[in-house]
N, CA and C of each residue as an Amber inpcrd file, in Angstrom:
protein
   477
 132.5540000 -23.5980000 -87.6450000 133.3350000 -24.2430000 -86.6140000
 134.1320000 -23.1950000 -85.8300000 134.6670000 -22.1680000 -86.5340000
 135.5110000 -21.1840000 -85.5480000 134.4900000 -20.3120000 -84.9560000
 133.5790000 -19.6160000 -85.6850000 132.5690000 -19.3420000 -84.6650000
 131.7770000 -19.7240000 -83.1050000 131.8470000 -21.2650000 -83.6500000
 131.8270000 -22.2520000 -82.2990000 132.5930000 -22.6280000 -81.2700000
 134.2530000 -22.5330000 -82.1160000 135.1300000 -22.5740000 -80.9940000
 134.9890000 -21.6300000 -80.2830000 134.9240000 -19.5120000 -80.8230000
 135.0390000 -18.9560000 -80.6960000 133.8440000 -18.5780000 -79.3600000
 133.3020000 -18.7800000 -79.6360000 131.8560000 -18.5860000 -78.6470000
 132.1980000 -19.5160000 -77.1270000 132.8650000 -20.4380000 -77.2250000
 133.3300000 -21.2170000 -76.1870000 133.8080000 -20.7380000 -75.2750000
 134.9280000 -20.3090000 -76.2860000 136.1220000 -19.2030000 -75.4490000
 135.6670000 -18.1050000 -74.5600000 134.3990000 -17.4730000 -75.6320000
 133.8950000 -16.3480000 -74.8710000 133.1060000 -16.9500000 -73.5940000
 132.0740000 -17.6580000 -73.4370000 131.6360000 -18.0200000 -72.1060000
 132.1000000 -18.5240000 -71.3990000 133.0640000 -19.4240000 -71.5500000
 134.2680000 -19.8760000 -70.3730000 134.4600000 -18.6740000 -70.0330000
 135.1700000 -17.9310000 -70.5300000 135.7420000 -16.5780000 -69.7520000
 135.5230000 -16.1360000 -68.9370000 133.2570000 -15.5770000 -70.1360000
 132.7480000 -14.3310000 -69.0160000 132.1560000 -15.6070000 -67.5750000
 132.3920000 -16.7430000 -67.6770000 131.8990000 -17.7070000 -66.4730000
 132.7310000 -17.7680000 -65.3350000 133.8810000 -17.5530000 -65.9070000
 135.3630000 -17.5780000 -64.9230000 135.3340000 -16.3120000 -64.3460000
 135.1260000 -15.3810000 -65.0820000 134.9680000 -14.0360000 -64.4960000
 134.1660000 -13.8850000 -63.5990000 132.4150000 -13.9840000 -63.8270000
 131.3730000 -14.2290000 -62.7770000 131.6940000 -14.9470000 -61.7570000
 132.3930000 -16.1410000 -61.9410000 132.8750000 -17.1250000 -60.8070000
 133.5740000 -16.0750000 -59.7560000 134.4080000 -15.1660000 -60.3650000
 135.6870000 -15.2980000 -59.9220000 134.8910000 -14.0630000 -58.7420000
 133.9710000 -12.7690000 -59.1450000 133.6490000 -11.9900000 -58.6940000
 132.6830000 -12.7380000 -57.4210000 131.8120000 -13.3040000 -57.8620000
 130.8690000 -13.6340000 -56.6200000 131.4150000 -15.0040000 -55.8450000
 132.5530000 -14.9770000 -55.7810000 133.5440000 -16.0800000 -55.2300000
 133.1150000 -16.3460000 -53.6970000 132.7460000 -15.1510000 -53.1740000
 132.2450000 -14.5640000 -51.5120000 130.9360000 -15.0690000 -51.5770000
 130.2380000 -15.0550000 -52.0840000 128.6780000 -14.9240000 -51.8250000
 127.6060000 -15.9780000 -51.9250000 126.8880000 -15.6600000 -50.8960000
 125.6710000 -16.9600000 -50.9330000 125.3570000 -17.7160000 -52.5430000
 125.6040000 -16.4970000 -53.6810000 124.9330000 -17.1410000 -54.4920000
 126.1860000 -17.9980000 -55.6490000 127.4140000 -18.3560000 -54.9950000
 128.4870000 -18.7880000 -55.5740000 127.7610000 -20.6670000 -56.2170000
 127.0850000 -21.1420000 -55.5730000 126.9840000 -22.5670000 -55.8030000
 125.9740000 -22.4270000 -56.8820000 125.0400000 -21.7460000 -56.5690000
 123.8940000 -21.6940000 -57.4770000 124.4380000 -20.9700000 -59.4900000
 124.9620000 -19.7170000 -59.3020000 126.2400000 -19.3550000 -60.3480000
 127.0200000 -20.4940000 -61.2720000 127.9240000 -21.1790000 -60.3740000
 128.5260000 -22.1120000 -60.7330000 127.7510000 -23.1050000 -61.6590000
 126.3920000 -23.6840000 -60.9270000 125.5800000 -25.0600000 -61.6580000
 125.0710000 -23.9710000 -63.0820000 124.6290000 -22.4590000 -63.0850000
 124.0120000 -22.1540000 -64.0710000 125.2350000 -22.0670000 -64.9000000
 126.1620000 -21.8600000 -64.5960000 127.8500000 -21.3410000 -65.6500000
 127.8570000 -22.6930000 -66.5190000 127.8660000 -23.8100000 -65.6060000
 127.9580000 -24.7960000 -65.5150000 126.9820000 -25.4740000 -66.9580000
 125.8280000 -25.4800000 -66.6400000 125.3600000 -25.6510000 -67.2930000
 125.0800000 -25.0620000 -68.6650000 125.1330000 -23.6100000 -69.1310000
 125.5550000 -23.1260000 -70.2290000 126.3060000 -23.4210000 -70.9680000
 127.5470000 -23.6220000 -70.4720000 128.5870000 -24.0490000 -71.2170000
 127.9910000 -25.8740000 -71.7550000 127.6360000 -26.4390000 -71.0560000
 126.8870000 -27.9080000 -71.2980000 126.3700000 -27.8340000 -72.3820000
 125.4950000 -26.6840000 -72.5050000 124.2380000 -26.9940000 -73.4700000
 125.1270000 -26.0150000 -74.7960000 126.0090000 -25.4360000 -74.6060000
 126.9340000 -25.1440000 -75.9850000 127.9450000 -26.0390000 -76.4610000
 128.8830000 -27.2510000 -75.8930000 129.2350000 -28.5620000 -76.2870000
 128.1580000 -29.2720000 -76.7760000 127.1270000 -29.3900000 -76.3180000
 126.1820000 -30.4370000 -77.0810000 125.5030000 -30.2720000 -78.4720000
 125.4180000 -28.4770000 -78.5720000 125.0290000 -28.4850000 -79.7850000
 125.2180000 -28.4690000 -80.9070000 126.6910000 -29.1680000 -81.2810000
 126.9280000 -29.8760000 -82.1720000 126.3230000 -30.9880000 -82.4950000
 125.6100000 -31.7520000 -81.3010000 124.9660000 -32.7430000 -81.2540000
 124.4400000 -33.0560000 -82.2200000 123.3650000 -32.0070000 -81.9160000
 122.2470000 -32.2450000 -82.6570000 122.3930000 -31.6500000 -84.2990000
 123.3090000 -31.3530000 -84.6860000 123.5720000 -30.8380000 -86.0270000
 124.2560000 -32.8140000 -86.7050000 124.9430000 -33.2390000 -86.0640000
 124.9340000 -34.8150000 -86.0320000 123.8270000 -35.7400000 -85.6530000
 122.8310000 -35.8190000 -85.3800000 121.6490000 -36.5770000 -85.2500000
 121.3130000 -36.2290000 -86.3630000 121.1770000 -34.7610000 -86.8210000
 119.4520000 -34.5020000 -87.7900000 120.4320000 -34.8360000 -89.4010000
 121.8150000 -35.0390000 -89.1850000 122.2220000 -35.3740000 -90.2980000
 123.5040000 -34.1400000 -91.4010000 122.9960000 -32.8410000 -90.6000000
 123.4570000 -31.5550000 -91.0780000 124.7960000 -31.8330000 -90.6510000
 125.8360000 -32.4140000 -91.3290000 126.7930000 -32.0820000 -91.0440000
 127.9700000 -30.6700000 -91.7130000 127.3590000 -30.2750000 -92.5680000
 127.8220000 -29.0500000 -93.1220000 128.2600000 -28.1330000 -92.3140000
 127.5850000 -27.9370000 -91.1390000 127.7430000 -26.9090000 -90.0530000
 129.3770000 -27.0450000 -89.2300000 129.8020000 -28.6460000 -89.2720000
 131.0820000 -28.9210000 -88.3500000 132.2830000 -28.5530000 -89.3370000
 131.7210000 -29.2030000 -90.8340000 133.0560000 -29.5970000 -92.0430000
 132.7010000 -28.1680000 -92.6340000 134.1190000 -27.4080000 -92.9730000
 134.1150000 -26.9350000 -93.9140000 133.8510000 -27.3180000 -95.8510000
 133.2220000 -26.2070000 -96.4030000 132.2470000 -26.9400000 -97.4220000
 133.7500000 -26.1750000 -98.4180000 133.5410000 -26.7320000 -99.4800000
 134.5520000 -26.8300000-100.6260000 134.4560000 -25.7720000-101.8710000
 133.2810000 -25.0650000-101.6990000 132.7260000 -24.2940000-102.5150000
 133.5680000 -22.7540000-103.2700000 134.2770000 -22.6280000-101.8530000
 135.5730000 -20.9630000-102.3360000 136.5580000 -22.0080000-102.8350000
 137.2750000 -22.7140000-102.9540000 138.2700000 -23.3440000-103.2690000
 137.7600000 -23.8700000-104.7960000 136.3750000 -24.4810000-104.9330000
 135.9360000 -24.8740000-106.0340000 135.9530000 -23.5470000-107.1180000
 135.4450000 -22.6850000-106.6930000 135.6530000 -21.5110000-107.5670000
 137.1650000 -20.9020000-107.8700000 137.7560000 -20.9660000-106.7030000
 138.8310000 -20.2810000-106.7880000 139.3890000 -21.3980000-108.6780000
 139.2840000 -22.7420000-107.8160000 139.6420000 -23.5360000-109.1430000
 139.1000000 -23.2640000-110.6000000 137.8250000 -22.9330000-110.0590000
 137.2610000 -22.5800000-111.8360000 137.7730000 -21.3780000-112.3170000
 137.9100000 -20.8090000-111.2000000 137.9620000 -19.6510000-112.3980000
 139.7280000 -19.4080000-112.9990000 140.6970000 -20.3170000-112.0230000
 141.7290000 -20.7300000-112.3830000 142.0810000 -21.4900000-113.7620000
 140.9230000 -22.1290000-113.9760000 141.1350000 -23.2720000-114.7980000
 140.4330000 -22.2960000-115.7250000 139.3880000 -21.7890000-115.7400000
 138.7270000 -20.7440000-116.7090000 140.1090000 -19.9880000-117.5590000
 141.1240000 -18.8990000-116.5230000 141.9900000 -18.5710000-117.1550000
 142.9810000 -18.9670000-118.0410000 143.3760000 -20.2080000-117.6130000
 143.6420000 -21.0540000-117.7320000 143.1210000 -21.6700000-119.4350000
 142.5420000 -21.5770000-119.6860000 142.0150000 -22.1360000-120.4820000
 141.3970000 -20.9560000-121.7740000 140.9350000 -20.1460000-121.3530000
 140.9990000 -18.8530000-122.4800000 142.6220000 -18.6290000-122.7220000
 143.5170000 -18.5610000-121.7890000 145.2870000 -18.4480000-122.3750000
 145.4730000 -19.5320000-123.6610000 145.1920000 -20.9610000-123.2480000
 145.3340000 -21.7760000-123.9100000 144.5500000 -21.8820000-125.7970000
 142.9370000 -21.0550000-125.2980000 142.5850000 -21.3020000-126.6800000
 142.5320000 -19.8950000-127.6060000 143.2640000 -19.1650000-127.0020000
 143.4930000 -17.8710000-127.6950000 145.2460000 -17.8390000-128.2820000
 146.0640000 -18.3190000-127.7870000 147.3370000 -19.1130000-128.3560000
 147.0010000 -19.8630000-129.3090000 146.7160000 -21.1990000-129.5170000
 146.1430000 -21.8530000-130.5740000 145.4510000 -21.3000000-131.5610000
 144.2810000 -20.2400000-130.8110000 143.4930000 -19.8210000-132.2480000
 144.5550000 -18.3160000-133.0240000 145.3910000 -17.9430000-132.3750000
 146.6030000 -16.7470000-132.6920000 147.3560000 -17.5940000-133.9430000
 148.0220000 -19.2650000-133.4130000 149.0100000 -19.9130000-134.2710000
 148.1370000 -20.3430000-135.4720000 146.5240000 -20.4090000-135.4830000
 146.1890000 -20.9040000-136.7500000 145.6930000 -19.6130000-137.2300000
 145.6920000 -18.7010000-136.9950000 145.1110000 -17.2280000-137.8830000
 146.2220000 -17.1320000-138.2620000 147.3200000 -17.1640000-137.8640000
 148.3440000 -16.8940000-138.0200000 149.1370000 -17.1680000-139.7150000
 148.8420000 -18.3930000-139.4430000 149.1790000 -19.1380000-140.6550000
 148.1820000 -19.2270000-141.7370000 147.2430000 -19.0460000-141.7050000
 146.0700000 -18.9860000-142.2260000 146.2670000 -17.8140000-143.2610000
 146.2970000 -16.6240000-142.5130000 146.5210000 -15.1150000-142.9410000
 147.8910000 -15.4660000-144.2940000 149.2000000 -15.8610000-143.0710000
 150.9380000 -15.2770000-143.5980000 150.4450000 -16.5580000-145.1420000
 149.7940000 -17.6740000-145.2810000 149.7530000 -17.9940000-146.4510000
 148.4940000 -17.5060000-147.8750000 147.0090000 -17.0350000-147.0150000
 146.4110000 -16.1290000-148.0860000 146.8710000 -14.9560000-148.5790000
 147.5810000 -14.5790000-147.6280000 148.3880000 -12.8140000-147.8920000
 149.7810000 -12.9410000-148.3000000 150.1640000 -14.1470000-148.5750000
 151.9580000 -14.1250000-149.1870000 152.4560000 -13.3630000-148.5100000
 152.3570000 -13.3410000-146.8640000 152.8030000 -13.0040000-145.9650000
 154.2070000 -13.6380000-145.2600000 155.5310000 -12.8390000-144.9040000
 155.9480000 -13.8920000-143.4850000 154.9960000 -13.9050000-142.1980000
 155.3810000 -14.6190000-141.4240000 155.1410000 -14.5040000-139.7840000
 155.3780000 -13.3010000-139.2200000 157.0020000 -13.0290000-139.9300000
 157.5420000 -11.7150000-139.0980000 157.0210000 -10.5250000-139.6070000
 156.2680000 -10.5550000-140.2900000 155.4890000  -9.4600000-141.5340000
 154.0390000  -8.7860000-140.4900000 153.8320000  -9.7330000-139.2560000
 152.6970000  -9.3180000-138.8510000 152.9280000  -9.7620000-137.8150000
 152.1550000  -9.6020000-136.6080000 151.5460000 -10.4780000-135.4380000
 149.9750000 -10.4270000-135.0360000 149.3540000 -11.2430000-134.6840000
 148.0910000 -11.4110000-134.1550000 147.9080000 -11.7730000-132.8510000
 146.7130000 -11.4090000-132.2620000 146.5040000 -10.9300000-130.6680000
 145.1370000 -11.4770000-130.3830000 144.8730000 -12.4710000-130.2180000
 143.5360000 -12.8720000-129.9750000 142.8410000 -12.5390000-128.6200000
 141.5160000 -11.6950000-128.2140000 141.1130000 -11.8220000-127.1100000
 139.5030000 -12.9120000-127.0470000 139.9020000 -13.7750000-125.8690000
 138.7880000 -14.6540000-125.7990000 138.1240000 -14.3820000-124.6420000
 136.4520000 -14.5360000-124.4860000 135.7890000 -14.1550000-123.4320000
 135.4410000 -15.4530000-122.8850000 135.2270000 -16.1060000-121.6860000
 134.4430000 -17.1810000-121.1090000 133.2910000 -16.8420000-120.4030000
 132.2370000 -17.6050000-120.7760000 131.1450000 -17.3510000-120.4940000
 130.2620000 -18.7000000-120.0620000 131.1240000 -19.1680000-118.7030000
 130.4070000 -20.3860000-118.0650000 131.3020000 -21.3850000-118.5150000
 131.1020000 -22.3050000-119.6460000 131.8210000 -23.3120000-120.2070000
 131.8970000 -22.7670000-121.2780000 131.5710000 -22.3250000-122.3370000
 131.3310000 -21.3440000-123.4450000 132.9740000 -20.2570000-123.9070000
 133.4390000 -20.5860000-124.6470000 134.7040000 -19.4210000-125.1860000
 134.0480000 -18.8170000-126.2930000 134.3300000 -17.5960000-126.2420000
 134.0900000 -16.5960000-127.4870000 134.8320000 -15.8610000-128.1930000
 135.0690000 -15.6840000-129.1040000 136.0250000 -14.7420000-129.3360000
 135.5830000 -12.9480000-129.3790000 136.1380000 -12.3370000-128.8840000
 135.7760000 -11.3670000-128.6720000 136.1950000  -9.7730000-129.7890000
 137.8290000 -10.2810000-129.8360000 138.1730000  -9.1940000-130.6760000
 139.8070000  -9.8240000-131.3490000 139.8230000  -9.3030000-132.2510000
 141.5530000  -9.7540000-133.0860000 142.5080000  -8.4600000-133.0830000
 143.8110000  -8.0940000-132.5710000 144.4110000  -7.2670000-133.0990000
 145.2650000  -7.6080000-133.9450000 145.8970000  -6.7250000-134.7850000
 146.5970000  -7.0840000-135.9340000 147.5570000  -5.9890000-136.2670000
 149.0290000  -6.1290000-135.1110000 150.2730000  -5.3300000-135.5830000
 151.3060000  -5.7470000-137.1350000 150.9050000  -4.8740000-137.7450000
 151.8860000  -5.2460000-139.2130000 152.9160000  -4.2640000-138.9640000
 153.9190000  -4.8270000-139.1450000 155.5700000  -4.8020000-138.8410000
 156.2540000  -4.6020000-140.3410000 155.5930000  -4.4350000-141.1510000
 156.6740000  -4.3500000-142.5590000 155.6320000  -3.6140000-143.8890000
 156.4370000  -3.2110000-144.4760000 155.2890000  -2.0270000-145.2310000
 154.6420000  -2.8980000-146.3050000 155.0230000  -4.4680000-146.7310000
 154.1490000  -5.0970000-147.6030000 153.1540000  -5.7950000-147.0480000
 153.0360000  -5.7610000-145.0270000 152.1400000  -6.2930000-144.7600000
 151.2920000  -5.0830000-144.5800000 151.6460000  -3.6970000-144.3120000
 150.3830000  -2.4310000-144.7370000 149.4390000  -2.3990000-145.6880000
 149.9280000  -2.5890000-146.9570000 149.9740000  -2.9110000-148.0560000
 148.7630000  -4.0070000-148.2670000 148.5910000  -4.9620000-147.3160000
 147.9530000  -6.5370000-147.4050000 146.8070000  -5.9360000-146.7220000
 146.9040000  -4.9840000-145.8700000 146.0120000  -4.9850000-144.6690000
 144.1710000  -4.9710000-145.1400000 143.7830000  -4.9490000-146.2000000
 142.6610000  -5.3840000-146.6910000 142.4900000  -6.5820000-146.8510000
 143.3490000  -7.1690000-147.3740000 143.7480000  -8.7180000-147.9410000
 143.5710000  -9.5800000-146.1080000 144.2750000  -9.0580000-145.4440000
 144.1990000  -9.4070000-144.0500000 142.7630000  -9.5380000-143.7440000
 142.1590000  -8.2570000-143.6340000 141.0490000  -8.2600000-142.7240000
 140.1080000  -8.8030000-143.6800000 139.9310000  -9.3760000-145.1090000
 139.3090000 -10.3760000-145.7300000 138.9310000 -11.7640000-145.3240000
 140.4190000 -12.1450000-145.1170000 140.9350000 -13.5560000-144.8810000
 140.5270000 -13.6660000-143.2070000 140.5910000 -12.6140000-142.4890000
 140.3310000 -12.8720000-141.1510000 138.1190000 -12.9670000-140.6470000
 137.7240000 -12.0350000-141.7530000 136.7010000 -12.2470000-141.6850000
 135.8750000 -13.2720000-142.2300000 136.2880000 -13.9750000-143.2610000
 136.3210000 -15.0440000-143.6870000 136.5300000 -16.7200000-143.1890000
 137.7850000 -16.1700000-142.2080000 138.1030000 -17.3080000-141.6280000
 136.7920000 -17.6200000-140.3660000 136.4260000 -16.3680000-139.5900000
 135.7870000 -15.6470000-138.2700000 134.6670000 -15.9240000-138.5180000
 133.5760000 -17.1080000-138.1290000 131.9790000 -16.5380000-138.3480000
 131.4810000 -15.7490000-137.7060000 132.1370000 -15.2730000-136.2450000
 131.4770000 -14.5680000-135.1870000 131.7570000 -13.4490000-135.6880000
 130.6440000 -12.4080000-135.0080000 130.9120000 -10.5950000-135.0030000
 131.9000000 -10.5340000-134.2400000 133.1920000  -9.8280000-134.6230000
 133.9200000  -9.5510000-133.8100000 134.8650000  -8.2600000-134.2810000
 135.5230000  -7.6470000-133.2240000 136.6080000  -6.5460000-133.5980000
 137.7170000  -6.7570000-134.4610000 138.2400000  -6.0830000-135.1050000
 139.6200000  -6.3200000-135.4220000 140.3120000  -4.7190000-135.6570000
 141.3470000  -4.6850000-134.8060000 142.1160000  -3.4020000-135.1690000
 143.8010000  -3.6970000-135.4200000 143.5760000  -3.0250000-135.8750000
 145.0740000  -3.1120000-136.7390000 145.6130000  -1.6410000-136.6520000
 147.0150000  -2.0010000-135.8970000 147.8860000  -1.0540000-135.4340000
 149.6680000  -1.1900000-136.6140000 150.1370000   0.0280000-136.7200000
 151.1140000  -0.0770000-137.3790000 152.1320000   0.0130000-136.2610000
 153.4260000  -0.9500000-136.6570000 154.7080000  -0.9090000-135.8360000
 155.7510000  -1.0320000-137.2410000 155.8760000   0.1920000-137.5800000
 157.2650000   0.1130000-139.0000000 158.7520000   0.3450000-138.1240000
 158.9320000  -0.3230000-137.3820000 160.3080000  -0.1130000-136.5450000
 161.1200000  -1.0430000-136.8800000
């Protein structure tokens, strides 16, 4: 559609212009009906994009906005099931490992793949020297819990 407006603009112009130059001359009437008529046959051809049914060409189509949404809602939605799957490893772990909460943290990364979530990789900061200590016991219980192949690294924070 802005292309179309845009194209309008332009031959009105260069028509007004031509007009404006051979304003003097025998061939001013004849100019005019062809200006004239150009511009005619570029209003109408919307027409025919409305007869044959194509209206796609006038309406903007929904398709960048639809994505923009998916992949909104995509993010959207790996945040959501990588939180959840963090609060049940979580607990899962701090009670096979006679763990606290504050003894560790977990970091889930999830991949989307269409409609499809995956899990991709687990990190695992232990914060206290009896969860160092566990860190076999951990990556047991996490592989255990995990059917998928996945990463797990485990970083120390004794601060």
């Amino acid at each position: 559609m802005k292309t179309y407006l845009l194209t309008l603009i332009v031959l009105s112009f260069l028509s007004g212009a031509l007009l404006w130059l051979f304003s003097s001359s025998k061939y001013e009437k004849h100019l005019r009906y062809l200006c004239s008529l150009v511009l005619l046959i570029c209003l109408a051809a919307p027409l025919k994009d409305i007869f044959s049914g194509n209206l796609s060409s006038l309406f903007p189509t929904f398709e960048q906005s639809s994505t923009v949404y998916a992949s909104s809602y995509g993010a959207r939605l790996r945040q959501v099931g990588a939180e959840a799957l963090e609060k049940e490893l979580t607990a899962a772990v701090a009670s096979g490992a006679d763990l606290d909460e504050q003894d560790f943290t977990l970091r889930a990364h999830i991949a989307l793949d269409g409609t499809d979530l995956s899990l991709t990789s687990v990190e695992v900061t232990l914060h206290t020297v009896k969860a160092v200590a566990a860190r076999e016991k951990i990556r047991s219980l996490l592989l255990r819990d995990l059917s998928e192949q996945i990463i797990l690294n485990f970083t120390e924070d004794l601060s």
